[in-house]
N, C-alpha and C positions, 0 to 999 in steps of 0.2 A: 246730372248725377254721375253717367258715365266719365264726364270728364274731370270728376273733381277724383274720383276712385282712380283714375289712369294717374293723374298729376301727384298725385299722393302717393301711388308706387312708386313713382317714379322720383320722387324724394328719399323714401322710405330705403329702396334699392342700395345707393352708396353705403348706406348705416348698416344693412345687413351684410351687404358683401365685406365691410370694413370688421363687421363683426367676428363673420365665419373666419378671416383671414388670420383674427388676433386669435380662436380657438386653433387655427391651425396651427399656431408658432407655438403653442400650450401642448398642444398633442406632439408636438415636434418632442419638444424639452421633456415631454414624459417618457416618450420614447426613448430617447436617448438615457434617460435615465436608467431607464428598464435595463435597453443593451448592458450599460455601464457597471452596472450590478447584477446582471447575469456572467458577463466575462470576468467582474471579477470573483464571484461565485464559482465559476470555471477553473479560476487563478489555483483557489484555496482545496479546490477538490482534487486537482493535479498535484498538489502539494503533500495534501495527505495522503493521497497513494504514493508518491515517492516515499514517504515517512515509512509509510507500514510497508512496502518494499522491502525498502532498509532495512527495516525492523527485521524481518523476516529473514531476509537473507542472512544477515548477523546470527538469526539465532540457528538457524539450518546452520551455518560454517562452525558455530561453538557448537551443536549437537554433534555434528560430524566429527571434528576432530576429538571430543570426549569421546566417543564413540571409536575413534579409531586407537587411541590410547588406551581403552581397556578391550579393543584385542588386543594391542600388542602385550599388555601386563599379563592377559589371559594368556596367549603364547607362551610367554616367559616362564609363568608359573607352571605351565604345561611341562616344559622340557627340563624346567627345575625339578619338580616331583619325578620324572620320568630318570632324570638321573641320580637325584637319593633313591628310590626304588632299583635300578642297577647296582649302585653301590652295594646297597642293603644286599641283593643275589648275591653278588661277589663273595662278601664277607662270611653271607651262608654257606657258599660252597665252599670256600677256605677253611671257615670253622669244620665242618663236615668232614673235609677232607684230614684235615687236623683231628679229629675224633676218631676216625678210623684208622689210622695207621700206627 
């Protein structure tokens, strides 16, 4: 009996080992599949941060330079009013002067 159990493994033995070997090439190919679509998972998320970067800095440099245009308008209009309001004293004091004499 022991020797029919030994001889039977020992048959049995190539089948399995031939077995495990083909599960290995299977887990091989899963694996790699895995990697394959995690790198390129990787690919597409570098991507879209470049994207929103972009996006970003774009919109930071249009805020900025709007932003630097209406100071300068704000400037302008500043020193605009600031000299009709001179003018305006001028012509006060001229009238003035013109009324009293």
């Amino acid at each position: 009996m022991k020797w029919v159990l030994i001889v039977a493994l020992l048959v049995a033995l190539p089948a399995l080992a031939d077995w495990r070997w083909e599960a290995r090439g299977e887990v091989r190919t899963a694996m790699a599949e895995a990697r394959r679509a995690r790198a390129e998972a990787r690919r597409e998320m570098a991507q879209a941060r470049r994207d929103m970067r972009r996006e970003l800095c774009s919109a930071h440099r249009e805020w900025h330079s709007d932003f630097r245009r209406s100071q300068t308008d704000w400037a302008r209009e500043m020193r605009q009013a600031r000299e009709e309001v001179r003018r305006d004293m001028r012509q006060v004091r001229e009238d003035l002067r013109q009324a009293f004499r």
